[in-house]
N, C-alpha and C positions, 0 to 999 in steps of 0.2 A: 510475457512475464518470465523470470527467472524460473530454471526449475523445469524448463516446459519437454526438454529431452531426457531430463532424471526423471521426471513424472512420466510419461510413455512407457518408457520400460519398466520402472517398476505398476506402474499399473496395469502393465502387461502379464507379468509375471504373477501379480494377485491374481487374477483374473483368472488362471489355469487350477490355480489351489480352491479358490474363494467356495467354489459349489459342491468341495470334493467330501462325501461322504466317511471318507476311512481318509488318514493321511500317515502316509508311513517315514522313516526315517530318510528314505532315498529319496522320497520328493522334497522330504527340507531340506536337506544336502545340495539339492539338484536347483532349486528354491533360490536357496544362500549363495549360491556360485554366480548366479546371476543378478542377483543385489550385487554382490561385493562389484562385478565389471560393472553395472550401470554406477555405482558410487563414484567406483576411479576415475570413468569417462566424466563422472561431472565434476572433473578436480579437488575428490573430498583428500584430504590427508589421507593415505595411506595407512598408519598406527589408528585412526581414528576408522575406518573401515576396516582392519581388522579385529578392533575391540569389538565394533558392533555388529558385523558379522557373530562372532563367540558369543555374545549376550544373547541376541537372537535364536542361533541354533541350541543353545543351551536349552532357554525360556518356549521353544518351540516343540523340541521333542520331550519336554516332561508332560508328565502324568496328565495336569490341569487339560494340557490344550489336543493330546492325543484318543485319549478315551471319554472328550467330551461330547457332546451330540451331533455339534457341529464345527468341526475340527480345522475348515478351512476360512471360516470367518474368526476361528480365535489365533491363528497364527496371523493372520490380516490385523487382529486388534494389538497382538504382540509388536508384529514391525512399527504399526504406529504410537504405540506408548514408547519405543525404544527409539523413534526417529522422534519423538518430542523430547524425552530426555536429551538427546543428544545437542540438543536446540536449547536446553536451558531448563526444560519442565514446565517452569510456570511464567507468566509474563512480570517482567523483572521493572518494580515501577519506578518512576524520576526520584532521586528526591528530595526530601521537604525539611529548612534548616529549624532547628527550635524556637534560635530568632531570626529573623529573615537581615538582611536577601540572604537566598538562597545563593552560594556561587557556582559558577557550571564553568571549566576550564573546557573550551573546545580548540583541540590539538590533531593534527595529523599532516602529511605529505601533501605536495603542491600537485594540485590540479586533480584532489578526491573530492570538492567540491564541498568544504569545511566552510566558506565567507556565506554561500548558500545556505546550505545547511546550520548555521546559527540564525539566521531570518528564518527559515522552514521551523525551528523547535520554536522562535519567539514568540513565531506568529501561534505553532499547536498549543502553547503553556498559556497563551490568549483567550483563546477560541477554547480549549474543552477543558481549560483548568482555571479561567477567570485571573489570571493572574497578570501582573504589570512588570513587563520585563524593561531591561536598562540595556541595551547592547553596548558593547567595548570593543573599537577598534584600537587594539594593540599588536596588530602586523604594520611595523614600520617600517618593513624590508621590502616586500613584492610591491613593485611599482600598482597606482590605483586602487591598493587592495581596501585602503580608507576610506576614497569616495565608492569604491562597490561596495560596502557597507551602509556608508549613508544613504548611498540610491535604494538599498533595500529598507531603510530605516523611512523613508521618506512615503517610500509603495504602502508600505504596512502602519505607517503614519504611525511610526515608533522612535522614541529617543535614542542617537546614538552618540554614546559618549567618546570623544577624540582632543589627543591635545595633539595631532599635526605628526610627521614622522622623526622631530628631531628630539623627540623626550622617550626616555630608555621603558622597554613596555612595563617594567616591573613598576615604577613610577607612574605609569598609563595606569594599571592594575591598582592601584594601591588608590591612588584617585578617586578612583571609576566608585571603588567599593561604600566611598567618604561621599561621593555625589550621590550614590545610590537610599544610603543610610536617611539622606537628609530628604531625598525628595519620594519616599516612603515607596523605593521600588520594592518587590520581594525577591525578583530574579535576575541575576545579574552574568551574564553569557559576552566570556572574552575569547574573542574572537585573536586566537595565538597565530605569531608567525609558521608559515611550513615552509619546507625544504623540497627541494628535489629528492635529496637522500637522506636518512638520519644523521648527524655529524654532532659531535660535543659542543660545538658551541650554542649549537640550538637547543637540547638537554639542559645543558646548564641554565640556558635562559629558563628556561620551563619550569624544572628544579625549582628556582630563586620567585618565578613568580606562585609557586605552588605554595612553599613555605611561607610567601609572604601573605598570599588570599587565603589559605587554609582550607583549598574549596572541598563541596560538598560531594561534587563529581568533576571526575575528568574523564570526558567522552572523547573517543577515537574515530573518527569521520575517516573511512576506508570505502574503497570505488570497487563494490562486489565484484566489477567487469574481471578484475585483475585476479581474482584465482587464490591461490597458492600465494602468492606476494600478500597479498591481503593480509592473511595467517601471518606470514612472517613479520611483518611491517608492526601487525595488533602485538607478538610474541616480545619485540624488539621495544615499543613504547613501554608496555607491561611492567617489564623488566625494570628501567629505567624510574616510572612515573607511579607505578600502582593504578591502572586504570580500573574505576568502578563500569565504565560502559563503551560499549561499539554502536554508530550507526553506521550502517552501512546504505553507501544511495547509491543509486544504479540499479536494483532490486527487478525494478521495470525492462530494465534491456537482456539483449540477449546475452545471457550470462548463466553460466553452467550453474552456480548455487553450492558450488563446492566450498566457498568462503562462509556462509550461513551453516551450513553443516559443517564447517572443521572449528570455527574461531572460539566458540566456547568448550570445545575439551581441549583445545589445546592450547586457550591460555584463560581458561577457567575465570572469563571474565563475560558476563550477559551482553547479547545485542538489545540494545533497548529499543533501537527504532530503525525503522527503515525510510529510505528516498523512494518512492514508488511512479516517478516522474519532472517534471522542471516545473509545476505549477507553486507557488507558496503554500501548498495547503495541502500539497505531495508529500507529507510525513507522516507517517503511523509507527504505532507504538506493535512491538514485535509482540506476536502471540505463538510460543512455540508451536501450542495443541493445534492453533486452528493453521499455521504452514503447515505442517505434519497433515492435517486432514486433506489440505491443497493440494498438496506434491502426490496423497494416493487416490487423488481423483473423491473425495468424498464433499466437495462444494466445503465453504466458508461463510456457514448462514450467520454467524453472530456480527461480523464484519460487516455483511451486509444489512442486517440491522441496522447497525450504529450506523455507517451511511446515511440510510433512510431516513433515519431518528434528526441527523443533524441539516441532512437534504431539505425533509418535508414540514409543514407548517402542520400541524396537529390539526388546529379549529379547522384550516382548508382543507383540510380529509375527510374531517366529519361532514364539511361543507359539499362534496366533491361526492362523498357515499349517499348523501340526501339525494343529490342531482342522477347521479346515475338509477337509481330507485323511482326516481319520477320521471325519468327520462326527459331530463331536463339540461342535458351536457350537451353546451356549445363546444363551437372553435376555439372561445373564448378559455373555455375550462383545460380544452386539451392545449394549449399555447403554454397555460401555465405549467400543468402537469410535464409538461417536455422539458419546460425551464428546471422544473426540481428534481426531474431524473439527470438531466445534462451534469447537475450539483453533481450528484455521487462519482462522478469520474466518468472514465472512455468507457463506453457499454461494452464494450467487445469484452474488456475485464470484469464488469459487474456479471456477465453473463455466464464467465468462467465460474464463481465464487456459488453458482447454483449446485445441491449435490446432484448428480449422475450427469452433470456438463459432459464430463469427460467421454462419455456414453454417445453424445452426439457426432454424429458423422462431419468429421471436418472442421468443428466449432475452434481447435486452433489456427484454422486458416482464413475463419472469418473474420472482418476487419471493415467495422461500421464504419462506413463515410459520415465522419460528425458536417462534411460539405452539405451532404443529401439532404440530413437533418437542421440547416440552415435554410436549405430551398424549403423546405416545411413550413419553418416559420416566417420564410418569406411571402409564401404566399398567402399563409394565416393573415400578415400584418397588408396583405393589399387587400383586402376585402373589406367590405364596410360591417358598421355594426349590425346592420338588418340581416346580411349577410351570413355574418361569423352564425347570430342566431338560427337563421330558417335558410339553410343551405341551397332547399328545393327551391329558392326561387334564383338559384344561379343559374339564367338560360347562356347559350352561347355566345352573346354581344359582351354578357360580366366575365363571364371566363376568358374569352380575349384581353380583355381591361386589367383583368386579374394576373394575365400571364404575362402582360405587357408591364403593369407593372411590380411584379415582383423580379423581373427579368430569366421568366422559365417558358416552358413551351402549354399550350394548350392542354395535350395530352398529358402534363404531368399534375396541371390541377385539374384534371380529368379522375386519373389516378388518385390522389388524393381525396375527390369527393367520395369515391367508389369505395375509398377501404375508410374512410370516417363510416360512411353507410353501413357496410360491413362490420364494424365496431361497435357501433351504437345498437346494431341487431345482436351482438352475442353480448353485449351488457346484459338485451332485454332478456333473453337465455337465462344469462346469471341472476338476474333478480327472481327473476319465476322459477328459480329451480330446474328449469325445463332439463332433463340430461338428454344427450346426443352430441357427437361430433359437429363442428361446422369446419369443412374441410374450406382448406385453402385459404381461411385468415391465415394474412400478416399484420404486425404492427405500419402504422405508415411511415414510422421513421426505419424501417427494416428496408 
């Protein structure tokens, strides 16, 4: 994930203060110096690292946070209220026209992943806002960029509005908004031509269709990889458009996060959402407080909530806490439970999002084979149903059969019976209360 070499070192650097009983002026000093280098290394703005440097060391050496009891968890609370401000404060929400549709102008530079990225919000405005979007293909410039709309309009089994590349977008625009009206969409996400580079004639376009849709937002789709250009690129639309919002995709790759940390002080406009992968379903909406608690190693439990909330089947949990209580959890049970954790995304990330992750030895270099976790359910699904149920009667002729056909080795549905076994023994633990360590569980998709 983003962030993961700005996060190290400033979690390094809490880490020396966090337990410190007295904290004097020279270890904030000494503190601050090493924020500001961890900032710059991760491409934050300059002007923007040295305001929040001064904010910090201000808010750090008064009164409150020096002669209070515990002096190094309240400069640790100070950097993170002052690295969520920096991010925006509070999560900055979509929004919502008086009469609908609502219009969303999606604009930004070629190849930040803006054609995406207006299917990724369609599909999010679907899925956790109930809502019926219209998409607009109105890039009549970039060769295909129409049929990669409709192909995405097709996946997510969504309308997309197109009258072909030879009618002017403002006219596409103006249409789109008249087809929408009538067929009672509320959301209407146009899908604007991008440039290699800003130039006037693309502005002007932009302009004429802004003045024409009067939209409600104009989002800036920026490729966080790019740094510093990022800032500039957001400063430069800004300017020109009046942008209400920034996503930025690429979130997931290796990417310093200097673009997340500079682009709202320095053109004073919210990041509302982020790309956190190439799935459809890879967009989240930006929450200052809980990046801010990410980046200083404090886990992301509200996030992983919501995951879960939208992962898991409510009734099949209560269904699923019966069984484990009666010890009555098949193959069958954990098949599924794999399928609703797989929902929340790549484990290796859900795993990060736990608070004290960061505490683990190596856990950034850990990197779950979701392959492994395929051979799992591969061999889940060769087993019969007497099977899945009463494991103990898998002698060695079924396990051959088993390994034969799920295409693995003996030993690995060997492995797999041995730690269901093990599992099913520290459920019984957990239901009985019983406390004690049981060393050496793993999960078996571990």
């Amino acid at each position: 994930m983003a962030f993961e070499g700005l996060a190290d070192r400033l979690q390094s650097v809490m880490s020396k203060i966090r337990g410190k009983g007295k904290v004097t002026e020279t270890d904030v000093k000494e503190m601050m110096r090493e924020v500001r280098l961890a900032l710059l290394e991760a491409d934050v703005n300059f002007k923007v690292v040295k305001d929040f440097v001064k904010r910090v060391s201000e808010r750090a050496v008064g009164q409150e946070v020096l002669k209070s009891l515990t002096p190094g968890q309240q400069v640790i609370k100070v950097v993170k209220e002052e690295l969520t401000e920096l991010m925006g404060g509070e999560q900055s929400k979509i929004a919502v026209a008086n009469r609908p549709p609502t219009v969303i102008m999606m604009v930004g530079l070629q190849g930040a992943g803006k054609t995406t990225t207006t299917g990724k919000l369609a599909n999010l405005l679907r899925k956790k806002y109930n809502r019926q979007p219209l998409l607009v293909a109105a890039d009549i410039y970039r060769p295909a960029a129409i049929k990669q709309l409709e192909t995405l309009g097709k996946q997510l089994n969504m309308p997309v509005f197109s009258l072909g590349d030879q009618v002017s977008p403002v006219e596409i625009a103006k249409q789109a908004i008249a087809k929408a009206k009538e067929d009672h969409h509320d959301y209407v996400l146009i899908d604007t031509a991008g440039r290699l580079h800003i130039d006037e004639a693309l502005m002007d376009e932009l302009k004429q269709i802004k003045e024409l849709t009067k939209p409600d937002e104009i989002f800036l789709v920026v490729d966080a990889m790019t740094g510093q250009d990022a800032v500039n690129v957001a400063e430069s639309f800004n300017e020109q458009l009046g942008l209400t919002g920034v996503i930025l995709t690429k979130l997931d790759g290796d990417t310093r996060g200097g673009a997340a940390l500079s682009i709202k002080a320095v053109t004073n406009t919210p990041i509302k959402f982020v790309g956190m992968g190439e799935k459809m379903d890879a967009l989240e909406p930006f929450h200052p407080e809980r990046m801010a608690s990410r980046i200083l190693g404090m886990g992301d439990v509200l996030t992983l909530i919501e995951k879960a909330q939208a992962a898991v089947d409510e009734e099949k949990a209560r269904e699923l806490e019966q069984k484990m209580r009666t010890m009555s959890f098949t193959f069958d049970d954990f098949l599924e439970q794999l399928g609703q954790v797989r929902k929340m995304g790549p484990l290796d990330e859900i795993l990060k999002m736990l608070p004290g992750a960061n505490k683990i030895k190596g856990l950034n270099n850990i990197h779950i084979d979701e392959k492994q976790i395929g051979r799992v359910e591969a061999i889940i699904r060769s087993m019969t149903k007497e099977e899945k149920t009463n494991p103990e009667i898998i002698n060695a002729s079924r396990k051959k059969r088993i390994a034969k056909g799920s295409g693995t080795s003996v030993q690995e549905v060997n492995r797999l019976l041995k730690q269901f076994d093990e599992m099913k023994k520290m459920m019984k633990m957990m239901t009985t209360m019983t406390k004690g360590k049981k060393k050496g569980f793993k999960f078996p998709f571990m």
